[in-house]
C-alpha positions in Angstrom: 27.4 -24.7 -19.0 23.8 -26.3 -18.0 24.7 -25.5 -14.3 25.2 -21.8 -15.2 21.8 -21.8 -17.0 20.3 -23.2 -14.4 21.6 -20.4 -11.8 20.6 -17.7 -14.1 17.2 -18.7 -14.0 17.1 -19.2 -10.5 18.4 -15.3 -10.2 16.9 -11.9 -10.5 20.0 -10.6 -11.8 21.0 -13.4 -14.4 18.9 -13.4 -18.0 19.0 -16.7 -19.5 17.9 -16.7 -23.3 17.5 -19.7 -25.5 16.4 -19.7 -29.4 14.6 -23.0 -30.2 13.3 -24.4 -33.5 11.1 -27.4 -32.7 13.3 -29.7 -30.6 16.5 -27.8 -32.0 18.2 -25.0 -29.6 19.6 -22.8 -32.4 21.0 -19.8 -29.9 21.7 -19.0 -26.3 22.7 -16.0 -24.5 23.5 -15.6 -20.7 23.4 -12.1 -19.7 24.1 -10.9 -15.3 23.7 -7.8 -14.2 26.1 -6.7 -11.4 26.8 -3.5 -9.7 30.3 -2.1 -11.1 32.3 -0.6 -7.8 34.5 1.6 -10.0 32.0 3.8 -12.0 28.9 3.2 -8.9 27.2 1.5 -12.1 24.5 -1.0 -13.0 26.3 -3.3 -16.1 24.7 -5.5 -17.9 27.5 -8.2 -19.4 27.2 -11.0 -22.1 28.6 -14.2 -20.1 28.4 -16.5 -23.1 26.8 -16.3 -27.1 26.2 -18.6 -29.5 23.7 -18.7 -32.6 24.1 -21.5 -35.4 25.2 -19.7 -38.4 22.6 -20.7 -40.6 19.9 -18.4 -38.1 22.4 -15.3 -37.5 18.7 -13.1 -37.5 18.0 -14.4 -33.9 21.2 -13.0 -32.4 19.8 -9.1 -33.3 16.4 -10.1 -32.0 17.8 -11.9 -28.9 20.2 -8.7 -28.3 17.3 -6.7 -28.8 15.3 -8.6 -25.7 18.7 -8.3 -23.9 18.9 -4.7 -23.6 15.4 -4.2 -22.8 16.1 -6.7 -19.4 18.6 -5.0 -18.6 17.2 -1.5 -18.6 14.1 -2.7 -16.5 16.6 -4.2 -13.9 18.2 -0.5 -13.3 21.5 -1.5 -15.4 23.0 1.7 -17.5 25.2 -0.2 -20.3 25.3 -3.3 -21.3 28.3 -4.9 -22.4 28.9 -7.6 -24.9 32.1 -9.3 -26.7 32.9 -8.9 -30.3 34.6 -12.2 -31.6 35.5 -11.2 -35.2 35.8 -7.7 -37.4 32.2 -8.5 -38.6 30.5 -8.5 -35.6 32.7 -5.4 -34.3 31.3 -3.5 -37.5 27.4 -4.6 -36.8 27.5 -3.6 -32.6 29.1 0.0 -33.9 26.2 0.4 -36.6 23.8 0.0 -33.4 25.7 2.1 -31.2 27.7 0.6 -28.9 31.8 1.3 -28.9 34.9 -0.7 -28.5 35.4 -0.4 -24.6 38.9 -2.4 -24.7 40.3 -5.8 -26.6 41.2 -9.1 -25.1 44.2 -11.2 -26.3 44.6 -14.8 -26.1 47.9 -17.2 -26.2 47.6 -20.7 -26.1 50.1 -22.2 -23.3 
């Protein structure tokens, strides 16, 4: 994971966004924008999200500075993953819809 921070930072199309309290890193989100050759769009996609339960107020404000990246780097959606029911529920009260789901089974 610290080598894909590290080439997020180094790239104009990679946002790297990290929540600290004092010495404590309470969230991260990695965001790339990349140019989709299906629809000829800019999309902006979530590559990895975590905030500490006990500061779930960050995640908003950090998804907040996300979408405002991506709209200055040309990108015309942005897409992020819903891991539970709850957090399906909160990115439909702010607009965004289900695109498609993702199944896991462990091998």
């Amino acid at each position: 994971m610290y080598q894909a921070v590290l080439t997020l930072i180094e790239s104009e199309q990679g946002l790297p966004l990290i929540a600290v309290e004092g010495e404590t890193v309470v969230g991260l989100l990695l965001v790339l924008v990349y140019h989709d050759h299906l629809t000829d769009e800019w999309i902006a996609g979530e590559l990895a999200w975590w905030v500490d339960p006990d500061r779930r107020g960050i995640g908003l404000r950090m998804l907040r500075l996300a979408e405002t990246w991506a709209r200055q780097q040309g990108a015309q959606r942005l897409q992020v993953m819903a891991p539970s029911p709850e957090v399906e529920r909160l990115y439909e009260r702010l607009g965004y819809r289900p695109l498609e789901r993702t199944y896991d089974r462990r091998l």
